[in-house]
MITOR-594424 format. One record per residue (C-alpha): residue in one letter; residue number from 0; x, y, z. Coordinates in steps of 0.1 Angstrom, whole numbers, plus 5000, padded with zeros to 4 digits. Layout:
REM MITOR-594424
+---+-----+------+------+------+
! r !   k !    x !    y !    z !
+---+-----+------+------+------+
! A ! NUM !    X !    Y !    Z !
...
+---+-----+------+------+------+
//
This chain:
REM MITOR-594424
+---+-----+------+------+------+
! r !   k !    x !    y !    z !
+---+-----+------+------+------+
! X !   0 ! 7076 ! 0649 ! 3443 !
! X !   1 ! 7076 ! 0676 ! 3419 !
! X !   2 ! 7111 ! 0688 ! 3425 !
! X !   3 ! 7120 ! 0652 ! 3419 !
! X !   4 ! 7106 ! 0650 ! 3387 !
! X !   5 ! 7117 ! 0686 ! 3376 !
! X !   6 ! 7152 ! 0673 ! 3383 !
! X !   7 ! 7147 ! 0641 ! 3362 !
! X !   8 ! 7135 ! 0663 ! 3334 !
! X !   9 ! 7167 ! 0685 ! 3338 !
! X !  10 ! 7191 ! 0657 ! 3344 !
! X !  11 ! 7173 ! 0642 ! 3307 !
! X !  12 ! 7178 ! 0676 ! 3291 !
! X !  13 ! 7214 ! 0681 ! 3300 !
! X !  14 ! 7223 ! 0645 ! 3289 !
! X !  15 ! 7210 ! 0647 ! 3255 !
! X !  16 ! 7227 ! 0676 ! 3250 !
! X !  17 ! 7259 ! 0656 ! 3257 !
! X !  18 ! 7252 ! 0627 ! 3240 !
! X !  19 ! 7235 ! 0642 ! 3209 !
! X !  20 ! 7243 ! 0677 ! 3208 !
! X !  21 ! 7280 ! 0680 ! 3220 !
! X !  22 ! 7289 ! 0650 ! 3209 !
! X !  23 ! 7277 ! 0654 ! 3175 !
! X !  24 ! 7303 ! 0677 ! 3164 !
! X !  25 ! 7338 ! 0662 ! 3151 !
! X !  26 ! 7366 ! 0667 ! 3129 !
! X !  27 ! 7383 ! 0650 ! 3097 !
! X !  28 ! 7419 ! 0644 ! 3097 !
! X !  29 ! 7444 ! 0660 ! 3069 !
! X !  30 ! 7448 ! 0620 ! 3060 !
! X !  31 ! 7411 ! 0612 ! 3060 !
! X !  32 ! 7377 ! 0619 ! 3038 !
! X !  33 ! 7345 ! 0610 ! 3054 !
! X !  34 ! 7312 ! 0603 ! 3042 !
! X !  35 ! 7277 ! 0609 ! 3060 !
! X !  36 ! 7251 ! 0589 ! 3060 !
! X !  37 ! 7209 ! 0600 ! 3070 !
! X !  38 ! 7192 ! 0573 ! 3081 !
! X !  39 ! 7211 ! 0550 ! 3066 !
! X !  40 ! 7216 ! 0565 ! 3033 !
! X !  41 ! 7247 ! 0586 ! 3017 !
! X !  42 ! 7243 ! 0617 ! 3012 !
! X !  43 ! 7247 ! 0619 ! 2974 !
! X !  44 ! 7256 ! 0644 ! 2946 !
! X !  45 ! 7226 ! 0648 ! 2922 !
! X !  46 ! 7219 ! 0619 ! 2904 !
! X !  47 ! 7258 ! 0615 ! 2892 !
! X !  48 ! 7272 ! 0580 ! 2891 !
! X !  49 ! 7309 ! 0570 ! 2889 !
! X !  50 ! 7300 ! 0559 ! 2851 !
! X !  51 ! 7302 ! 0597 ! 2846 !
! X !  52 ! 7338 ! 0598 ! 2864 !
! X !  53 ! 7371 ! 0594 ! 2840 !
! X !  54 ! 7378 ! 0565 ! 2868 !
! X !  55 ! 7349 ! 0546 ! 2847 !
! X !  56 ! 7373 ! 0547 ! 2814 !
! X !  57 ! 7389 ! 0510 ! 2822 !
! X !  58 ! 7358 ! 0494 ! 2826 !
! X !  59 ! 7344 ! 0471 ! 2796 !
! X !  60 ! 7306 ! 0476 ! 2785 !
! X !  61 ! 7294 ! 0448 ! 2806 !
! X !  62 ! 7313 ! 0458 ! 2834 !
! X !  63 ! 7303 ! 0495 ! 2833 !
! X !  64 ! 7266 ! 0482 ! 2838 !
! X !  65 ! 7277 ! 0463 ! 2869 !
! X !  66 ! 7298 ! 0487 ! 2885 !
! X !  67 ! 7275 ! 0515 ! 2887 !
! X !  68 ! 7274 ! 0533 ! 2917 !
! X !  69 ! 7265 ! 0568 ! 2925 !
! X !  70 ! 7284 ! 0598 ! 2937 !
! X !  71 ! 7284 ! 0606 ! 2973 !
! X !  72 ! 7292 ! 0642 ! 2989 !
! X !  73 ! 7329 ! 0636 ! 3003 !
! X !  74 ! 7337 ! 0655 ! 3033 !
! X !  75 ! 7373 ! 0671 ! 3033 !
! X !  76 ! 7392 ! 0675 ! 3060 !
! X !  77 ! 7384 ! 0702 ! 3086 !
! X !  78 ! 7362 ! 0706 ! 3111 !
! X !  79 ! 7344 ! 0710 ! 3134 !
! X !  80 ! 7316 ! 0694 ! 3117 !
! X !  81 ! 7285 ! 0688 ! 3132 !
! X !  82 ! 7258 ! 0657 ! 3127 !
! X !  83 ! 7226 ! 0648 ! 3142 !
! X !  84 ! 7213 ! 0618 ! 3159 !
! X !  85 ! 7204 ! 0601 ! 3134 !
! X !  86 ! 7230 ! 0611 ! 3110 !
! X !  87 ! 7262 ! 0588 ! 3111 !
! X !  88 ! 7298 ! 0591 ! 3096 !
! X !  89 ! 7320 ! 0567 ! 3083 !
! X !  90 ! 7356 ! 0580 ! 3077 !
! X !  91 ! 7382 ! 0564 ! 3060 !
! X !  92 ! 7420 ! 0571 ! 3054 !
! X !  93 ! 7434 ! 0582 ! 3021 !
! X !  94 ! 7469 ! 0578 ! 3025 !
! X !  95 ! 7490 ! 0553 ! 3003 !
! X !  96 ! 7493 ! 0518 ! 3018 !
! X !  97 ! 7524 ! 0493 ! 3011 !
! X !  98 ! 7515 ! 0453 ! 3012 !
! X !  99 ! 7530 ! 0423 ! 3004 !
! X ! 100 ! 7514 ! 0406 ! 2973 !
! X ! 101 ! 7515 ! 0372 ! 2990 !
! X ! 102 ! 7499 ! 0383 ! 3020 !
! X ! 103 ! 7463 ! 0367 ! 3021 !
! X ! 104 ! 7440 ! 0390 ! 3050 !
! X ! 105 ! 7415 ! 0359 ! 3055 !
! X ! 106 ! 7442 ! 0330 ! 3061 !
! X ! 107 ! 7476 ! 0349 ! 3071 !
! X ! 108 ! 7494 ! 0315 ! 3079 !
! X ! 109 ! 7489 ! 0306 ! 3038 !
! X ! 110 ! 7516 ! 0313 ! 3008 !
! X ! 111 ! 7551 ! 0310 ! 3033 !
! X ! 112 ! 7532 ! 0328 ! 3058 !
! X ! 113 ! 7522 ! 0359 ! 3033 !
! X ! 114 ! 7560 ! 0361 ! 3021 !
! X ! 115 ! 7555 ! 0340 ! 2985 !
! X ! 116 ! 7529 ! 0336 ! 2963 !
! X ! 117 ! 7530 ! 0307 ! 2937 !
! X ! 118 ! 7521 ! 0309 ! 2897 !
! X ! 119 ! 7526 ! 0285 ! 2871 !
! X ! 120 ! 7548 ! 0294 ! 2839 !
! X ! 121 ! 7544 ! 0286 ! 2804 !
! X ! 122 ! 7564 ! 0259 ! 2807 !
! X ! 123 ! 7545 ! 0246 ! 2837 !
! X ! 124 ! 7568 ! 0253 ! 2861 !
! X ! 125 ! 7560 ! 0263 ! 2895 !
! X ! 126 ! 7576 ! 0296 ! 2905 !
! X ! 127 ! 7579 ! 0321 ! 2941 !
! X ! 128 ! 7568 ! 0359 ! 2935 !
! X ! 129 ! 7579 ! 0381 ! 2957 !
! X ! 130 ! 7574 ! 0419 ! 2958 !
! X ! 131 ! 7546 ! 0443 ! 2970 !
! X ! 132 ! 7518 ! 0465 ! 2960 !
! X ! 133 ! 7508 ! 0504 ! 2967 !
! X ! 134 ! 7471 ! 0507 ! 2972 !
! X ! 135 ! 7449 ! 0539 ! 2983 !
! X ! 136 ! 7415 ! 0546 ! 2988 !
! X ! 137 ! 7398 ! 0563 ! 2960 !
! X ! 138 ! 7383 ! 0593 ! 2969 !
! X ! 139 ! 7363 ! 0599 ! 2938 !
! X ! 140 ! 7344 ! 0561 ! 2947 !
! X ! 141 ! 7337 ! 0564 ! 2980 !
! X ! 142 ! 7306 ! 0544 ! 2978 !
! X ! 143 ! 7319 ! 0515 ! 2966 !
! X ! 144 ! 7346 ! 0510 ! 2997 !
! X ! 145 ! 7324 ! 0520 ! 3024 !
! X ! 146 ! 7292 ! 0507 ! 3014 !
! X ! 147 ! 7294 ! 0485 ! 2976 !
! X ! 148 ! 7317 ! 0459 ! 2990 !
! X ! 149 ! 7319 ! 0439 ! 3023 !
! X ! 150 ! 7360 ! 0439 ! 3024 !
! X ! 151 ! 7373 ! 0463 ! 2996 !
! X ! 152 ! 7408 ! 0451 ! 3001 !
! X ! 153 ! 7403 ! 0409 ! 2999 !
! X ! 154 ! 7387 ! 0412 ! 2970 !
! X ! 155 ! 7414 ! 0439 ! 2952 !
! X ! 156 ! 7437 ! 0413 ! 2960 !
! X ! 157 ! 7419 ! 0383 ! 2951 !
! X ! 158 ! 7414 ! 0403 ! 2913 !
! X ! 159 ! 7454 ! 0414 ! 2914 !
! X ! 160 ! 7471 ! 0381 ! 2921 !
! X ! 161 ! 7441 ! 0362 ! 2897 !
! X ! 162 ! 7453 ! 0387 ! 2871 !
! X ! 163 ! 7492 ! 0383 ! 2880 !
! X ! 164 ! 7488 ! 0344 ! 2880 !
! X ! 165 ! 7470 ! 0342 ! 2841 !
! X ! 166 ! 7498 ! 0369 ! 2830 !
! X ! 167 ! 7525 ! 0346 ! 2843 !
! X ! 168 ! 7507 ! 0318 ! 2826 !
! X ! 169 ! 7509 ! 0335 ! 2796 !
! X ! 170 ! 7540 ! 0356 ! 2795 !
! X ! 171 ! 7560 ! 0356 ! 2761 !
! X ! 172 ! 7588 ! 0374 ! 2761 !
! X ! 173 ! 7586 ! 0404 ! 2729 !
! X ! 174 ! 7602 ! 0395 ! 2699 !
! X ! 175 ! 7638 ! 0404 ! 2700 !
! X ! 176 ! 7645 ! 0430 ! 2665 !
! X ! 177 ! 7655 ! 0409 ! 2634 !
! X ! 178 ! 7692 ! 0409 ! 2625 !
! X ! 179 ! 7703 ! 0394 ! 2594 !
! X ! 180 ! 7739 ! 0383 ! 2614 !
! X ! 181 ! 7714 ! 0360 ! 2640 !
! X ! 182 ! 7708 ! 0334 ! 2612 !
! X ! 183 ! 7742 ! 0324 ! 2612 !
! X ! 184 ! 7751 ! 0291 ! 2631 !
! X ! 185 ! 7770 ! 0304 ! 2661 !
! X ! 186 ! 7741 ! 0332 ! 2671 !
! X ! 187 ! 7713 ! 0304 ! 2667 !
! X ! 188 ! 7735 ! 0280 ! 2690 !
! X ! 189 ! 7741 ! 0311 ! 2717 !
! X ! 190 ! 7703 ! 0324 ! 2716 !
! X ! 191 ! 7687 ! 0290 ! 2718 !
! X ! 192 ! 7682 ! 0288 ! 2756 !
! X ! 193 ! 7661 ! 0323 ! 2755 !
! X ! 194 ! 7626 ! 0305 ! 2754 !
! X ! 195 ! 7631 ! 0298 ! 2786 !
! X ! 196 ! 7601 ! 0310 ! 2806 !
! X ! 197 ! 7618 ! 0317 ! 2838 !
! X ! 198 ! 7648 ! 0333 ! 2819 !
! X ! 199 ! 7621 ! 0358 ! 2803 !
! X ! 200 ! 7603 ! 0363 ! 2831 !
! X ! 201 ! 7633 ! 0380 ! 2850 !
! X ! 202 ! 7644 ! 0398 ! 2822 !
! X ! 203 ! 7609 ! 0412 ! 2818 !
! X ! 204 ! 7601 ! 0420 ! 2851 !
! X ! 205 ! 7600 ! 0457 ! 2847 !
! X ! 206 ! 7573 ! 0448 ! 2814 !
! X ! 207 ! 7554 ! 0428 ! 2837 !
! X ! 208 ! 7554 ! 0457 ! 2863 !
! X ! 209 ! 7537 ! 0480 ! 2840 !
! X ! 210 ! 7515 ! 0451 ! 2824 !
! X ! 211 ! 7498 ! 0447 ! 2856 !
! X ! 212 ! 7494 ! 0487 ! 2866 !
! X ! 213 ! 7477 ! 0489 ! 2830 !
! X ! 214 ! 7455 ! 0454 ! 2840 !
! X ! 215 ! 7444 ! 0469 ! 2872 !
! X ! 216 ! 7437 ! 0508 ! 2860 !
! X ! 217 ! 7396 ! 0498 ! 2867 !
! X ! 218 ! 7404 ! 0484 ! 2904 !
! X ! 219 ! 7389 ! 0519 ! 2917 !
! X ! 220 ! 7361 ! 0516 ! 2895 !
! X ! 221 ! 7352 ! 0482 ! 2906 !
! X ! 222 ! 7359 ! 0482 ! 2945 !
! X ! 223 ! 7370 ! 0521 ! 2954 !
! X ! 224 ! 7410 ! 0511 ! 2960 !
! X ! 225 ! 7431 ! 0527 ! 2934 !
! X ! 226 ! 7462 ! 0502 ! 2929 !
! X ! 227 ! 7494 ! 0527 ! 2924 !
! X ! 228 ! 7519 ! 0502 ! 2919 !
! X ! 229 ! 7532 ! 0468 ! 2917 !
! X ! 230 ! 7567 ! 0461 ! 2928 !
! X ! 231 ! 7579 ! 0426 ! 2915 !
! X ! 232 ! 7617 ! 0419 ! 2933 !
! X ! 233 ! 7617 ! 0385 ! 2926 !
! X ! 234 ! 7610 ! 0353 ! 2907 !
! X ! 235 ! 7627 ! 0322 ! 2921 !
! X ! 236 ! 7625 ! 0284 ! 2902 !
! X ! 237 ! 7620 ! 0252 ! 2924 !
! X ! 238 ! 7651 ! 0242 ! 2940 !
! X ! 239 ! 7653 ! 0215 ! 2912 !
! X ! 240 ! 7658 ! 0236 ! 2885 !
! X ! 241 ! 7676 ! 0264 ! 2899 !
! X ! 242 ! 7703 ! 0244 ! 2890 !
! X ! 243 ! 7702 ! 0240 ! 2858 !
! X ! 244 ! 7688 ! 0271 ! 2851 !
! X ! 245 ! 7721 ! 0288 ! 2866 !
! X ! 246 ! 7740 ! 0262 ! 2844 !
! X ! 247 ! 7720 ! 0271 ! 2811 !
! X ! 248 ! 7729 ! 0310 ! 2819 !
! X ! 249 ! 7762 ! 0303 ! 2825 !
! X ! 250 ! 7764 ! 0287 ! 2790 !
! X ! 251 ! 7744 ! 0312 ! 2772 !
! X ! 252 ! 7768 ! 0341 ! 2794 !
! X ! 253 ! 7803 ! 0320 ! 2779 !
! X ! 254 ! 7785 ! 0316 ! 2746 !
! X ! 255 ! 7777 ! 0358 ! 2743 !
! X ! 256 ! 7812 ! 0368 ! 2754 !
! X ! 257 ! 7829 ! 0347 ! 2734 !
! X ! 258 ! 7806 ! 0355 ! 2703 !
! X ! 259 ! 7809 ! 0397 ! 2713 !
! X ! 260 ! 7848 ! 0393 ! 2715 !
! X ! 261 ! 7852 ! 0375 ! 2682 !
! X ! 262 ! 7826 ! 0405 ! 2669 !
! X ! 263 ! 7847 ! 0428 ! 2683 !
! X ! 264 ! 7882 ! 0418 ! 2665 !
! X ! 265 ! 7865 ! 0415 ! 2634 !
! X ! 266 ! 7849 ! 0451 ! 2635 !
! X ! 267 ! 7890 ! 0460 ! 2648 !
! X ! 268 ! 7900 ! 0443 ! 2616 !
! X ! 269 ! 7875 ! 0460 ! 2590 !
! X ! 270 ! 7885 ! 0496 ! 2603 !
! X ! 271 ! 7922 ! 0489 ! 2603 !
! X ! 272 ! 7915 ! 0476 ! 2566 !
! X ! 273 ! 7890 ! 0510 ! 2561 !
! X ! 274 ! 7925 ! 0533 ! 2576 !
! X ! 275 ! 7945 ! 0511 ! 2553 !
! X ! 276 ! 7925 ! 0517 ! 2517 !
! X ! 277 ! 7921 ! 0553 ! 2527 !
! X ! 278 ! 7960 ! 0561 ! 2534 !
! X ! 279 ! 7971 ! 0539 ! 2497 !
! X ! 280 ! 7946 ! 0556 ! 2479 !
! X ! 281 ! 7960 ! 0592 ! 2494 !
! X ! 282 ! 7995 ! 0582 ! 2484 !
! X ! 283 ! 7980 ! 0575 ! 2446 !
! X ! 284 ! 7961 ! 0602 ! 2442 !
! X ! 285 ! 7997 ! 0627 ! 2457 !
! X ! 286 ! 8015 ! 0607 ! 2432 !
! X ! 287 ! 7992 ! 0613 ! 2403 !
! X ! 288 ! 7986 ! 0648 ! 2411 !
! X ! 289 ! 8025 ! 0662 ! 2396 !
! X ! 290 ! 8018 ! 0643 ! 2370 !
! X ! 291 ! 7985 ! 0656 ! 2360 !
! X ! 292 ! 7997 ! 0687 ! 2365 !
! X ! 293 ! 8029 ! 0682 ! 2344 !
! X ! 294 ! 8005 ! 0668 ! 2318 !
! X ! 295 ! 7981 ! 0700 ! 2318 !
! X ! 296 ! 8011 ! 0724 ! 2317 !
! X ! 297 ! 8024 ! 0705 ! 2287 !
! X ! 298 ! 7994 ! 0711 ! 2268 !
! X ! 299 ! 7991 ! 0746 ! 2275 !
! X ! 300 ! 8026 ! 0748 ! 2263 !
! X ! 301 ! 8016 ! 0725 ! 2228 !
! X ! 302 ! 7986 ! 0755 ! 2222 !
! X ! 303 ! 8013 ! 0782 ! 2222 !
! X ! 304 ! 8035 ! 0761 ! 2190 !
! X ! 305 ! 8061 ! 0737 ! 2188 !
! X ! 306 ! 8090 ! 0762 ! 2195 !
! X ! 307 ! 8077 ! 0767 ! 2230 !
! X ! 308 ! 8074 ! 0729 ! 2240 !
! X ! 309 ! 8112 ! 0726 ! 2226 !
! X ! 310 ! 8121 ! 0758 ! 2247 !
! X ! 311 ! 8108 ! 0740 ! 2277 !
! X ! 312 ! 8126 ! 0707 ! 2271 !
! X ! 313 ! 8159 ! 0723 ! 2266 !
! X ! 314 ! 8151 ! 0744 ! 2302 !
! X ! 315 ! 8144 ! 0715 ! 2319 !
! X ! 316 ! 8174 ! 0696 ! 2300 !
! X ! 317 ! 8194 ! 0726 ! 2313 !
! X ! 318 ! 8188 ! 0724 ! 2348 !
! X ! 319 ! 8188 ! 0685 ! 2351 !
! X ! 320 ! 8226 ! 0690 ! 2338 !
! X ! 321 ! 8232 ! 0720 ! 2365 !
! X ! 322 ! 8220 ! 0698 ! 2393 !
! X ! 323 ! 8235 ! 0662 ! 2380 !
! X ! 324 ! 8272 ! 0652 ! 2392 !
! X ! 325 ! 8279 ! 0629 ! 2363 !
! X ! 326 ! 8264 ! 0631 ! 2326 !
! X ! 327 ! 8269 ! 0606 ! 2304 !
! X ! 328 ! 8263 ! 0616 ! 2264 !
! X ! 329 ! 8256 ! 0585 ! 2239 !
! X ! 330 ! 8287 ! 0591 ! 2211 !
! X ! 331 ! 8276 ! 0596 ! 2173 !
! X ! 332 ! 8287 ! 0572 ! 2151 !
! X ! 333 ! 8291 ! 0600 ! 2122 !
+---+-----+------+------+------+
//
């Protein structure tokens, strides 16, 4: 009997060390941070909060008091590590994530089956997205992915594509730079189809891109998922007015050329015109220049007496009647 029961004992000893002892050491992936937890609670840094993090920065004053959490000790990668029994660790991976912004994680079969996601323009028109987001984990807000919120990731996207939506709303396309030429009647004619919401949305796309990374700059503050990017490939109309959208463009395209080729010859015209004053006034100005230099020599000769201006008529006199063929002298009536 007491063999028995000194074997139970052993066979008890050796499987707690298993199951508690060797078990309890592991190992963090290069990809991964973990987080530990005794009895239940995170093992935290001080009494440091994320409020005194630079990840805070985004967050309004109201906000700031509702997304407090604190600072937890983050485990790095390495190992092994070792935890006790009643220590637990909850790891998560840090590497960038690629989804579509349609996708919905509760109801996949909504939105085209996660491909599209509808928004409402300006001009109340319903319109497709299409593109993707780049999401990580934060690392400095731990807290808030593993324990602050139930699913981090539902609610990022329900606060990205709520944010997206009112910005496509909203969106005005920036003021185009004042030109005194765009008064005239042909430019006001060619420019008038630009208020166009659609129009401006796919000309702005790479505006609303960096519109919505500067919107969602507090997502790791709120819910621990830093949002990297957002990729917008595509706006598309309802199939009713794609075409008459494609026919305003067309117009507007005709409109432009037509408008930049008639700029064109005029600008040709006012630097041939340029070339042309430039060339006449360098054939006056060679043509004037003997002469004022006749003129100056002529008075230099005047200063030296009336002899020497005589002397010099008769010299030129003379060689005019070397070089001439034919002279013809006026008879004296005497």
């Amino acid at each position: 009997m007491g063999t028995i029961f000194f074997g139970c004992v052993i066979g008890f000893i050796a499987w707690f060390l298993v199951r508690y002892l060797a078990a309890g050491f592991y190992t963090v992936d290069q990809n991964e941070r973990a987080v530990k937890t005794c009895f239940g609670r995170a093992e935290r840094v001080g009494t440091a909060t994320t409020l005194d993090d630079p990840i805070s920065a985004a967050l309004s004053a109201e906000e700031r008091e509702r997304y407090n959490y604190p600072q937890v000790r983050v485990i790095p990668p390495g190992g092994p590590y070792f935890k006790w029994p009643w220590e637990r660790v909850y790891k998560v991976t840090v590497a960038t994530q690629t989804m579509n912004m349609a996708l919905d994680l509760e109801d996949p079969s909504v939105n085209s089956q996660g491909t599209i996601l509808e928004a409402v323009t300006k001009d109340q028109l319903n319109t497709g997205l299409k593109g993707q987001i780049r999401w990580r984990i934060s690392e400095r807000n731990l807290y808030a992915y593993v324990f602050g919120v139930k699913q981090p990731i539902i609610h990022v996207m329900g606060y990205f594509i709520s944010i997206l939506r009112e910005r496509i709303a909203n969106f005005e396309a920036p003021p185009a730079v004042k030109n005194p030429a765009d008064t005239a009647p042909h430019n006001i004619a060619a420019t008038a189809v630009i208020g166009i919401s659609i129009n401006d949305l796919r000309k702005n796309l790479r505006d609303i891109n960096e519109r919505m990374d500067r919107e969602c700059l507090g997502s790791a503050a709120r819910y621990g998922i830093t949002l990297e990017a957002s990729l917008i490939t595509g706006i598309d109309p309802p199939p009713e007015v794609e075409s008459a959208l494609a026919a305003i463009n067309t117009a507007y395209n005709e409109v432009s050329s037509s408008i930049s080729l008639a700029q064109a010859s005029a600008d040709q015209k006012i630097v041939q015109s340029r070339r042309a004053v430039e060339i006449e006034t360098l054939k006056a100005q060679a043509e004037v220049q003997p002469i004022v230099a006749l003129a100056d020599q002529l008075v230099d000769l005047k200063k030296n007496g009336a002899g020497a201006l005589d002397a010099y008529v008769r010299n030129v006199r003379l060689k005019l009647f070397s070089e001439a063929k034919t002279v013809i002298v006026e008879a004296s009536h005497e």
